[in-house]
C-alpha positions as CSV (number, residue, x, y, z in Angstrom):
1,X,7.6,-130.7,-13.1
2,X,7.9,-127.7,-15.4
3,X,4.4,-126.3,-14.9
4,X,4.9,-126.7,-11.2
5,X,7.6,-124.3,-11.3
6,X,5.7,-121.6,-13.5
7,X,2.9,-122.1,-11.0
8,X,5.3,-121.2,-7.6
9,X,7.1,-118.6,-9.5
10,X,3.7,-116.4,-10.5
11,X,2.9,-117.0,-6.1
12,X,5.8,-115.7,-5.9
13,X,5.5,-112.5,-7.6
14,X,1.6,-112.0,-6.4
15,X,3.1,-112.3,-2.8
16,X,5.7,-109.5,-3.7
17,X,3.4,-107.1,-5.8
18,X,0.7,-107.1,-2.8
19,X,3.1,-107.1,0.2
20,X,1.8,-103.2,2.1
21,X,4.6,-101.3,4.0
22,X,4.6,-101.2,8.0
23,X,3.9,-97.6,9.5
24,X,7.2,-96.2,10.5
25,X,8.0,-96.3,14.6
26,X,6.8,-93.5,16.7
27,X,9.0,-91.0,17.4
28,X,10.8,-91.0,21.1
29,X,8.8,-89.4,24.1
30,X,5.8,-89.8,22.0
31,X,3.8,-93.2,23.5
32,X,0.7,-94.5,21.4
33,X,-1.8,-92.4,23.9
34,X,-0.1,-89.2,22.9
35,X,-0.5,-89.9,19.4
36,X,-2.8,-87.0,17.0
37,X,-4.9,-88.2,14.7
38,X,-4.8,-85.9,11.5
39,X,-6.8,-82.9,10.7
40,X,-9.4,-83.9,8.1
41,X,-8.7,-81.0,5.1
42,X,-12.1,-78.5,4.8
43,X,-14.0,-78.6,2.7
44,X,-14.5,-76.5,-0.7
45,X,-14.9,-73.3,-1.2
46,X,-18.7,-72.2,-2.9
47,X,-17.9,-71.0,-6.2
48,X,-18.9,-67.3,-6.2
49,X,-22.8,-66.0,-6.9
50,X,-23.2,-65.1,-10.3
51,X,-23.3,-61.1,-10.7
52,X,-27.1,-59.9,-10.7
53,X,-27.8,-58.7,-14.6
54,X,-31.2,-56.2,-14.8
55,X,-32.7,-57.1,-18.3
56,X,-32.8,-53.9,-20.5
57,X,-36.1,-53.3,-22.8
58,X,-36.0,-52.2,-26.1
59,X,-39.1,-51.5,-28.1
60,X,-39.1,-52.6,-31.6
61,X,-39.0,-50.0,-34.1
62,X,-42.4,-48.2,-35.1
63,X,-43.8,-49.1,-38.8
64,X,-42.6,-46.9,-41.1
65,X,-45.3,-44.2,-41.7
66,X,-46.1,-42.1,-44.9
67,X,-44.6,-38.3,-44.2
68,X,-47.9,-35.8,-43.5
69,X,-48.8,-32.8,-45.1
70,X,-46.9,-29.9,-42.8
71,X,-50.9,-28.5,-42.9
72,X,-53.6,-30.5,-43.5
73,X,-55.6,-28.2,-46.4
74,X,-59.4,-26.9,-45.1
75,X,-62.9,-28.6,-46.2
76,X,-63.6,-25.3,-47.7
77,X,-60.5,-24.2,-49.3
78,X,-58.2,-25.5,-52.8
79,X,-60.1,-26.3,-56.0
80,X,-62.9,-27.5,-56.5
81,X,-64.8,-28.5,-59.6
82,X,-68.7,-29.3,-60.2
83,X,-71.5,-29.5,-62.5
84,X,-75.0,-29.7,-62.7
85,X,-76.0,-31.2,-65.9
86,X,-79.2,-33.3,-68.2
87,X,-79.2,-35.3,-71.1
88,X,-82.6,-36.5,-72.8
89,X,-83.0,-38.8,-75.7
90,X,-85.4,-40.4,-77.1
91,X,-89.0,-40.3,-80.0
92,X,-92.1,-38.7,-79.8
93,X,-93.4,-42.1,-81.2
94,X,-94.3,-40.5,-84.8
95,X,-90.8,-40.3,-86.2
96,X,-90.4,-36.8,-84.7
97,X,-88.7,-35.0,-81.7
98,X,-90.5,-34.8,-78.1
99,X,-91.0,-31.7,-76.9
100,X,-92.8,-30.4,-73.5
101,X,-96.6,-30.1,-73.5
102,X,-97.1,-26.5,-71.1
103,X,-100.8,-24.4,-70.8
104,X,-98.8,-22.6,-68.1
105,X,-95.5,-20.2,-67.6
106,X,-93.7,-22.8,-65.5
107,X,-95.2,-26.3,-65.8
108,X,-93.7,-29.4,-65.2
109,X,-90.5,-30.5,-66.7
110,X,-91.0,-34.4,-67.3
111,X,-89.2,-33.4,-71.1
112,X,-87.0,-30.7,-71.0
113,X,-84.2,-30.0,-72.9
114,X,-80.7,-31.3,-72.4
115,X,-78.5,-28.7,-70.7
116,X,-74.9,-28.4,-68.8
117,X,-73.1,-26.1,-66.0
118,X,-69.3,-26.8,-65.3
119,X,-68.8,-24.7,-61.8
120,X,-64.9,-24.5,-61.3
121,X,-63.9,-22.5,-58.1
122,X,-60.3,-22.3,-56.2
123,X,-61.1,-21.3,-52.3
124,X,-57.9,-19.5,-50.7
125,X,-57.3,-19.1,-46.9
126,X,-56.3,-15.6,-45.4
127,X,-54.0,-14.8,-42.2
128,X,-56.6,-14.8,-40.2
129,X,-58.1,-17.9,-41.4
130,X,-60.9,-16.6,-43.8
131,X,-62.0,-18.1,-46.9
132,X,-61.5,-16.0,-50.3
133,X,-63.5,-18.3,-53.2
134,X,-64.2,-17.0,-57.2
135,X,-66.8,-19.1,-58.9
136,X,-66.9,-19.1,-62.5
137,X,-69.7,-21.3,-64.2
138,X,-70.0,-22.1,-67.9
139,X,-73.7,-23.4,-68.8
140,X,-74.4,-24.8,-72.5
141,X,-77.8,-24.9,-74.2
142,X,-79.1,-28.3,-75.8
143,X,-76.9,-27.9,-78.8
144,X,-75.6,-31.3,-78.7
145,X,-73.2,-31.9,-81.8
146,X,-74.1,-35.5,-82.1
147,X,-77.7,-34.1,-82.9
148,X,-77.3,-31.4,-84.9
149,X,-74.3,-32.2,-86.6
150,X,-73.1,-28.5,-85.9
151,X,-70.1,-28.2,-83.8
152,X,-71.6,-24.1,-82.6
153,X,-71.9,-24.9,-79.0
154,X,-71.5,-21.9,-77.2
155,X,-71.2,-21.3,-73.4
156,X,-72.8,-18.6,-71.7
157,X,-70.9,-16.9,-68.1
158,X,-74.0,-17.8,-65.8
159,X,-71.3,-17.2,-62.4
160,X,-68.3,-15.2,-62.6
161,X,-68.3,-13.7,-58.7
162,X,-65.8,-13.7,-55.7
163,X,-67.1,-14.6,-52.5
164,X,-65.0,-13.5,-49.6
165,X,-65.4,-14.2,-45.5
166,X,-64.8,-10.7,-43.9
167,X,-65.6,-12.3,-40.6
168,X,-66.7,-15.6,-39.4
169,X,-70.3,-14.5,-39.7
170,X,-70.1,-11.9,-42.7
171,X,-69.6,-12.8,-45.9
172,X,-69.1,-10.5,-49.2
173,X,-69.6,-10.9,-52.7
174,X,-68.8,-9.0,-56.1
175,X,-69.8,-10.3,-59.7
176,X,-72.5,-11.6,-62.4
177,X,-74.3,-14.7,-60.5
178,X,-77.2,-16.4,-60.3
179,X,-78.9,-15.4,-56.8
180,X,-81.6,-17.9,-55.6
181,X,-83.2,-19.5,-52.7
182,X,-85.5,-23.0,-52.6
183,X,-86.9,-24.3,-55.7
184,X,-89.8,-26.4,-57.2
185,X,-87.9,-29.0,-58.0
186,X,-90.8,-30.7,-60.4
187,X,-91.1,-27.2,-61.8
188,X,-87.2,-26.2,-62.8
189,X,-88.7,-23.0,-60.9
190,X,-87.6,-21.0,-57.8
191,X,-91.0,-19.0,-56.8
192,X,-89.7,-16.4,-54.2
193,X,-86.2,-15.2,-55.0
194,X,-84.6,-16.0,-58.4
195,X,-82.0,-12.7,-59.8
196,X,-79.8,-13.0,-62.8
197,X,-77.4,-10.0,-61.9
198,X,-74.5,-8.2,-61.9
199,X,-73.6,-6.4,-58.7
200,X,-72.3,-6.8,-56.0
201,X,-74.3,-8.4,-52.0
202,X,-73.6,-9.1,-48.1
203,X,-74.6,-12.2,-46.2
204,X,-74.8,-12.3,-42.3
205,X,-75.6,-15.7,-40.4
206,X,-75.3,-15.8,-36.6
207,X,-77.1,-18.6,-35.0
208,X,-80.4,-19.3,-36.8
209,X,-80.6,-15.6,-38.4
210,X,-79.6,-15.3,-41.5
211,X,-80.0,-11.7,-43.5
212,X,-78.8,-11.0,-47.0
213,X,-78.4,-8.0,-49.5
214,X,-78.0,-7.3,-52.8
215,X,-77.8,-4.6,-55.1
216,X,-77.0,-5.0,-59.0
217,X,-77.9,-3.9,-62.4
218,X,-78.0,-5.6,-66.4
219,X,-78.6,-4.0,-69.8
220,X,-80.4,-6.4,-72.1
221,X,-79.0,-5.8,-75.7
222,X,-82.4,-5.0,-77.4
223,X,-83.7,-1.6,-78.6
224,X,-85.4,-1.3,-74.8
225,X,-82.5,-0.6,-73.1
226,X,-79.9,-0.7,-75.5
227,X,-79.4,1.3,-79.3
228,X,-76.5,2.3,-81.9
229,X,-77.3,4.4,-85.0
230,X,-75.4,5.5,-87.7
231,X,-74.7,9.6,-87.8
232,X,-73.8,11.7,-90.3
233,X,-69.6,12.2,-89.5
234,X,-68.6,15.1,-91.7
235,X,-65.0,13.6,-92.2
236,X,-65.7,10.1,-92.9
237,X,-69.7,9.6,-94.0
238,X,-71.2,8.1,-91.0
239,X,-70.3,7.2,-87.4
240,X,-71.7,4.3,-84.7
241,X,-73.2,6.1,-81.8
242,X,-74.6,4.7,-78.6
243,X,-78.5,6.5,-78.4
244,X,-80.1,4.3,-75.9
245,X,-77.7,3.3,-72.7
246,X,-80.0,2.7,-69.5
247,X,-79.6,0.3,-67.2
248,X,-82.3,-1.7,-65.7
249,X,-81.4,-1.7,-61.5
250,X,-82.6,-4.4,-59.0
251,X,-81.9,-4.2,-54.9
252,X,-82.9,-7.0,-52.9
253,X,-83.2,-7.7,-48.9
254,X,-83.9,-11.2,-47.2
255,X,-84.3,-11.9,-43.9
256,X,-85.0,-15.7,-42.8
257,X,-85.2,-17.6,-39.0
258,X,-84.0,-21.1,-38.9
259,X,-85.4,-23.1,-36.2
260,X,-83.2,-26.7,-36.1
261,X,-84.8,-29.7,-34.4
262,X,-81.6,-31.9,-34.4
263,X,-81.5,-34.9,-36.1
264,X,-84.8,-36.8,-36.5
265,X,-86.8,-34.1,-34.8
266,X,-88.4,-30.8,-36.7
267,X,-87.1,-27.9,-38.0
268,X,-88.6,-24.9,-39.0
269,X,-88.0,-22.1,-41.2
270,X,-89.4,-18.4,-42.1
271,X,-88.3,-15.8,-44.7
272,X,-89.1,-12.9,-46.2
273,X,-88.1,-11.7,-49.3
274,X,-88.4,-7.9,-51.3
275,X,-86.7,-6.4,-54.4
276,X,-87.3,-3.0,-55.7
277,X,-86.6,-2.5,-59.5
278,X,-85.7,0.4,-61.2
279,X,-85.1,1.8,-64.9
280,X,-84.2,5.5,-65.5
281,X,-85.5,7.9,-68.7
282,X,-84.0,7.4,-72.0
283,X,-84.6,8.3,-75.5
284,X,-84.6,5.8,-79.0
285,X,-84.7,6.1,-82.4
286,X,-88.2,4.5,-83.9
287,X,-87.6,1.4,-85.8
288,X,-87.6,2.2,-89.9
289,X,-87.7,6.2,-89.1
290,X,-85.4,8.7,-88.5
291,X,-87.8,10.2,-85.6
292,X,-87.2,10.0,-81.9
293,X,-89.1,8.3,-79.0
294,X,-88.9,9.3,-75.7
295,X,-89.1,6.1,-73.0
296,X,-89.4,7.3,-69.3
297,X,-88.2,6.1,-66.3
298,X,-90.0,3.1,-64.8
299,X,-89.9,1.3,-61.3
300,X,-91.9,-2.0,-59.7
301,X,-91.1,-4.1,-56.2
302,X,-92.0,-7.4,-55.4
303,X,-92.4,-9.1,-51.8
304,X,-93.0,-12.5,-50.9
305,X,-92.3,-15.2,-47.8
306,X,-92.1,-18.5,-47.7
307,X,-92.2,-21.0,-44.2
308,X,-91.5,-24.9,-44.1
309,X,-90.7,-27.8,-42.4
310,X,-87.7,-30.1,-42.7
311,X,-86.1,-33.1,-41.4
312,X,-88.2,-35.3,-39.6
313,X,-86.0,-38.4,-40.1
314,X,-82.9,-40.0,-37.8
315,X,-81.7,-41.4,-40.9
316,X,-79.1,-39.1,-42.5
317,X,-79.6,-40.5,-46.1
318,X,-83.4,-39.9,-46.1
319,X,-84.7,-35.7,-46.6
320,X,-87.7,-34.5,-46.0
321,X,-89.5,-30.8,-46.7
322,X,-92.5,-29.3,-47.0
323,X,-91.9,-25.3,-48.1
324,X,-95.0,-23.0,-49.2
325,X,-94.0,-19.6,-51.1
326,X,-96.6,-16.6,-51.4
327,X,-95.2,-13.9,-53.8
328,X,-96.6,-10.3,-55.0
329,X,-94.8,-8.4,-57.7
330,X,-96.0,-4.9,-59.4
331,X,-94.6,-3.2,-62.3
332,X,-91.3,-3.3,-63.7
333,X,-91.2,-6.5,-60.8
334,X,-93.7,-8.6,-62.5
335,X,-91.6,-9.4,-65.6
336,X,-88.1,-11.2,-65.7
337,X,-85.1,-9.6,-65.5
338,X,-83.6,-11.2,-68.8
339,X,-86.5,-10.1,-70.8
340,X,-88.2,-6.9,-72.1
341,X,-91.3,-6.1,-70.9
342,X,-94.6,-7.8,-72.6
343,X,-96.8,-4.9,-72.8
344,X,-96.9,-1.6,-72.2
345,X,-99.7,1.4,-70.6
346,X,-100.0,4.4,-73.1
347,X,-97.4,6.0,-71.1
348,X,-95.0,3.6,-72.0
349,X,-95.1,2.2,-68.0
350,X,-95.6,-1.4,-66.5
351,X,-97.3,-0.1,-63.4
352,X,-100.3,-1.8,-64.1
353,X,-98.7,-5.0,-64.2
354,X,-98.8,-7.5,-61.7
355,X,-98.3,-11.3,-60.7
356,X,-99.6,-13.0,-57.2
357,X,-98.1,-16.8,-57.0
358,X,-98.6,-19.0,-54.7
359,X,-96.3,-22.3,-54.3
360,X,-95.7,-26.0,-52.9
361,X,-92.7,-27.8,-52.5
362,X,-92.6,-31.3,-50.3
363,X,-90.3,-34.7,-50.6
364,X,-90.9,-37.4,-48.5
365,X,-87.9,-40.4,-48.1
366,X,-88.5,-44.0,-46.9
367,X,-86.5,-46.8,-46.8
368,X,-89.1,-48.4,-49.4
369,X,-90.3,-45.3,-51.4
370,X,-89.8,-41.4,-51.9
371,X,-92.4,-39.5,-53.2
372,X,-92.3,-35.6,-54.6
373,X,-94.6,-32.9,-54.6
374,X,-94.9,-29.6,-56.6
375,X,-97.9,-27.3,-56.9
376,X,-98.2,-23.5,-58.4
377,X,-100.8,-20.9,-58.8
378,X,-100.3,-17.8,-61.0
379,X,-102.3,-15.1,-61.6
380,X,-101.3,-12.4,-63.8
381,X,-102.4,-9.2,-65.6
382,X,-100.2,-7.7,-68.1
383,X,-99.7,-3.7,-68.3
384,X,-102.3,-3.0,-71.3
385,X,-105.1,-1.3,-70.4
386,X,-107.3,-3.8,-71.9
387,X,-109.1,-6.1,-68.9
388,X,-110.4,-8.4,-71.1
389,X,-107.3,-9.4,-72.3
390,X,-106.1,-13.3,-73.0
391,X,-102.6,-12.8,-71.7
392,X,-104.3,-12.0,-68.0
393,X,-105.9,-15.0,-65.9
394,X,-105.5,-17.5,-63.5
395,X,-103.5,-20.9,-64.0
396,X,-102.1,-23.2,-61.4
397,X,-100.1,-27.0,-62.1
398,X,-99.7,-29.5,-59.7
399,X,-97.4,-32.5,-60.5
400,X,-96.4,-35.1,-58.2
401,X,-93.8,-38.1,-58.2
402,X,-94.1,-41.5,-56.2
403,X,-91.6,-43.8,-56.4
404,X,-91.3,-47.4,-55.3
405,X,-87.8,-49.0,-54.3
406,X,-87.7,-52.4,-56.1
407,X,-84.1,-53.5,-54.3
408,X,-80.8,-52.3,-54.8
409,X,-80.7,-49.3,-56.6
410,X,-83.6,-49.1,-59.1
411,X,-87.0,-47.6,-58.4
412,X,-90.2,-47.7,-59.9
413,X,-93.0,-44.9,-60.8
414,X,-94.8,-42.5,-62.3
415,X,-94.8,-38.8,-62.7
416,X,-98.4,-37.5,-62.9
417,X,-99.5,-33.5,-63.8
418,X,-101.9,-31.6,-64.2
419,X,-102.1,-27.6,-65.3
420,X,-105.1,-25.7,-66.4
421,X,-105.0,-21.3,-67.3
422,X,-108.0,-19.3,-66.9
423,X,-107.8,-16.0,-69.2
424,X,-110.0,-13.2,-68.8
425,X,-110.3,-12.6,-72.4
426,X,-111.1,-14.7,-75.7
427,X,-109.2,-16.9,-77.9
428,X,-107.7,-15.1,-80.5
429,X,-108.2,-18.0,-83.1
430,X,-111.5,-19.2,-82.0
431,X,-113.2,-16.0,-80.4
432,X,-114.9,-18.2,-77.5
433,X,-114.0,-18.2,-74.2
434,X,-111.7,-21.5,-73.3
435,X,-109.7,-23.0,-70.4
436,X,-106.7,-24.9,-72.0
437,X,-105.4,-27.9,-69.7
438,X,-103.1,-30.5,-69.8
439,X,-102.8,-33.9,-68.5
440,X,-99.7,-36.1,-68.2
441,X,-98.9,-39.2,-67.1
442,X,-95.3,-40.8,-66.6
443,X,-94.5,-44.2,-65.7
444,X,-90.4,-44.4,-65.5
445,X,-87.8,-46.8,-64.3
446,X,-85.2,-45.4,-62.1
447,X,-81.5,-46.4,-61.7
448,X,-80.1,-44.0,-58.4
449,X,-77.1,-46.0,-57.4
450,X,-75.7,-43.1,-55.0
451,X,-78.9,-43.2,-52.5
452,X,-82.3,-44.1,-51.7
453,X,-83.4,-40.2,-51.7
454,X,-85.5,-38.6,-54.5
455,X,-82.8,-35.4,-54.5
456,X,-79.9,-38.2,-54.8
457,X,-77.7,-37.8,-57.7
458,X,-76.6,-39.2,-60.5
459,X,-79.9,-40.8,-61.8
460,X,-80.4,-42.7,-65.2
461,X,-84.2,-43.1,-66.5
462,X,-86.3,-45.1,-69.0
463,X,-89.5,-43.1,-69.3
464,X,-92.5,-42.9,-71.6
465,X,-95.1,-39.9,-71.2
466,X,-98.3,-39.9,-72.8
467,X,-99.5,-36.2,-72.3
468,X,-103.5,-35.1,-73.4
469,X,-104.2,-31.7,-74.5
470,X,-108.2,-30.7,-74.5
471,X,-109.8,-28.8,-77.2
472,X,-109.5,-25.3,-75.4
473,X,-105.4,-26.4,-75.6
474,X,-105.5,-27.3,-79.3
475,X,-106.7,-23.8,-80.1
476,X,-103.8,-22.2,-78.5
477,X,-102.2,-23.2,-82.0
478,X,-102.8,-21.1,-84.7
479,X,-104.4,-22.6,-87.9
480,X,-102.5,-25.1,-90.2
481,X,-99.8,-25.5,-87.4
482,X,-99.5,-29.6,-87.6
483,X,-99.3,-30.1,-83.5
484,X,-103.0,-28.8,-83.7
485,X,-104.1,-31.6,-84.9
486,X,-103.0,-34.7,-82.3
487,X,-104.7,-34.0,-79.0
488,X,-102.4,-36.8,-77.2
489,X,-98.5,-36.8,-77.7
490,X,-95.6,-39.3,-76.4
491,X,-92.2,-39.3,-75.4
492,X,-90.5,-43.1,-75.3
493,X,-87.0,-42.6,-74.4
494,X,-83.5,-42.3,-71.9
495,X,-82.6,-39.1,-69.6
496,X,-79.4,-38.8,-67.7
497,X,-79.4,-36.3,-64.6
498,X,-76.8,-35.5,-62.0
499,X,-75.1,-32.7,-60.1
500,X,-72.3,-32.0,-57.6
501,X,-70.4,-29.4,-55.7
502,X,-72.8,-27.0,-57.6
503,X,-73.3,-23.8,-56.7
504,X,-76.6,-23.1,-57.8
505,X,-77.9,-26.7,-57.4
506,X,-77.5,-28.7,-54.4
């Protein structure tokens, strides 16, 4: 009876809680026809378009850069220091020292003493863009302290000269220099133009002309050109006077054409050379005496030409030449610069002096060898009167150098020479007539690490030289000197060889 009132009372309250409230009576005059149905509500706004944003580049920074030079300095201008220089060591296989084996004035130089140039130059740049540049070079002899235990190594000024641009084609120069064209490299010899001087020149290139000019002057401190003797000085005994004070005077011209094939084809070249050489009067005190000796004036010239071929190769590390020199030189001409005359007419003159040479120069590059060439003919007759005369003759050398690339930067090959002199006269030990010769033969081992090129520099070498001398060459030494007596000779040793930013090798 109880739950059946709980039950009616929760129907109760459902009924209640669910019950929905009648619509509320039209209003009067308004029937259910008239009656508006409601306005449904519109609908929602859009939101508003987004404003239109244009996207802004920006370029990341650049990498930070090292500051330049405000000018960047010229090729040719600043300092600049070089060297040509040779070291040799090594036995001439019987305890002693090697020395060269030479018949001839200029034979080849498969031993040859050690030697050194440091070149040291400072190149300055004018307003108008020219180039200013002095050159000094210091050379030193084979006085190596390490050999002789004596530190007296003493240089010798072989450049002191400023070279100035006066235009782009003209160029000036003032000083003591070495002045030199092409060599024979095989020979350590240049066979047209080679001038120790002190003077002063011009040099004109435009094109493929070039045209040079020189005029200079030395005094050799020997009683030739140069004497003090003591006076009597009536206040203090004796006095130091300069007797003999003449300088000897040298002026030289060249001319040369320079045809150039471009790279790989051929180019071609053709120069003349002349020098005239001069020495005025003067007047020396004999030697032991107290009488005078009057020396006169003397003069000489020398012309020469030379032509050759170059290039001939699209590879820039390989060089190939081929230059031939033909050279006369008369009197005063026919004897180096450096060095008194040899011999004398009865007037005290060189005019009947002379000296024809004739020259070759080639090298020949290849990816798998290089090969060098030098030949020289000399014929020369001393001033004496006497035409039967030793010193006068014929000689000639030829010396060539193949060498094989074995990979990387080592070569192998031999240096092979021969050189022969013909004098007019007899030996002066034997009294027979003889032709002295030579022959030499030089297998080496070649380190060039800084090309494949037979001129390529530095160069280290292991080389042994057996050289033969015939009997004719034996009797060129006089009786009871020991080299007399051993008719082959050797050299087993090291040489060292290099130069760069020379400016007398290149």
């Amino acid at each position: 009876m109880r739950r059946a009132a709980i039950v009616l009372t929760l129907i109760a309250a459902g009924r209640v809680a669910f019950a929905q409230p009648e619509p509320a009576p039209p209003a009067e005059g308004e029937g259910a026809g008239s009656a508006q149905a409601p306005e449904p509500a519109p609908p929602p706004a859009a939101p508003p378009a987004p404003p239109t944003v244009t996207p802004v580049r920006v370029d990341p920074p650049p990498p930070a850069m090292p500051p330049e030079p405000e000018t960047a300095p010229a090729a040719n201008t600043g300092f600049r220091f070089g060297s040509y220089g040779r070291v040799i060591a090594g036995s001439d296989l019987r305890g002693g020292k090697p020395q060269a084996e030479n018949v001839v004035a200029h034979g080849p130089r498969i031993v040859e003493p050690s030697y050194l140039e440091l070149d040291f130059s400072f190149g300055f740049t004018t307003k108008r863009g020219l180039v200013l540049r002095p050159v000094i070079t210091l050379a030193f002899n084979g006085t190596l302290f390490h050999d002789t235990g004596e530190f007296d190594a003493q240089p010798a000024l072989r450049n002191m000269f400023l070279d100035a641009q006066v235009t782009k084609q003209l160029t000036a120069w003032v000083g003591s220099r070495m002045y030199r064209g092409d060599d024979i490299y095989l020979f350590d010899y240049w066979p047209l133009d080679d001038l120790n001087t002190v003077g002063g020149g011009l040099f004109f290139k435009q094109s493929a002309l070039e045209i040079a000019a020189h005029a200079g002057f030395n005094r050799l401190l020997t009683p030739f050109q140069y004497q003090e003797i003591e006076v009597p000085n009536p206040a203090q005994g004796a006095t130091t006077v300069v007797q003999l004070n003449r300088q000897r005077m040298i002026a030289s011209a060249t001319g040369a054409y320079i045809d150039d094939g471009g790279r790989g084809g051929l180019s071609l070249k053709a120069k003349l050379h002349g020098e005239v050489h001069a020495l005025p009067s003067g007047t020396r005190q004999r030697e032991g005496g107290s009488d005078f000796e009057a020396l006169p004036s003397d003069s000489g010239f020398l012309i020469g030409a030379e032509v050759g071929a170059f290039g001939m190769s699209t590879e820039k590390l390989h060089r190939r030449h081929l230059n031939g020199f033909v050279r006369y030189a008369k009197g005063l001409a026919a004897f180096d610069e450096l060095a008194p005359p040899t011999s004398f007419g009865t007037d005290l003159k060189t005019n009947r002096a002379s000296e024809l040479t004739f020259g070759l120069s080639g090298n020949w590059d290849h990816a798998f060898a290089n090969v060098m060439l030098g030949a020289l003919s000399r014929r020369f007759v001393d001033a004496d009167p006497d035409s039967v005369d030793h010193d006068d003759g014929w000689e000639y050398a030829v010396n060539v150098r193949p060498l094989a690339h074995l990979g990387r930067e080592v070569f192998a090959g031999v240096d092979l020479s021969y050189q022969a002199r013909f004098p007019r006269g007899l030996n002066q030990t034997t009294q027979r007539a003889e032709d002295p010769a030579v022959l030499q033969i030089a297998p080496m081992l070649v380190y060039s690490p800084m090309g494949p090129s037979a001129y390529d520099r530095p160069q280290l070498r292991l080389v042994y030289r057996a050289a033969n001398r015939n009997e004719a060459a034996l009797h060129e030494y006089v009786p009871g000197d020991p080299r007399g007596r051993h008719a082959w000779t050797h050299f087993l040793g090291f040489q060292a060889e290099w130069w760069f930013n020379s400016s007398t090798y290149r």
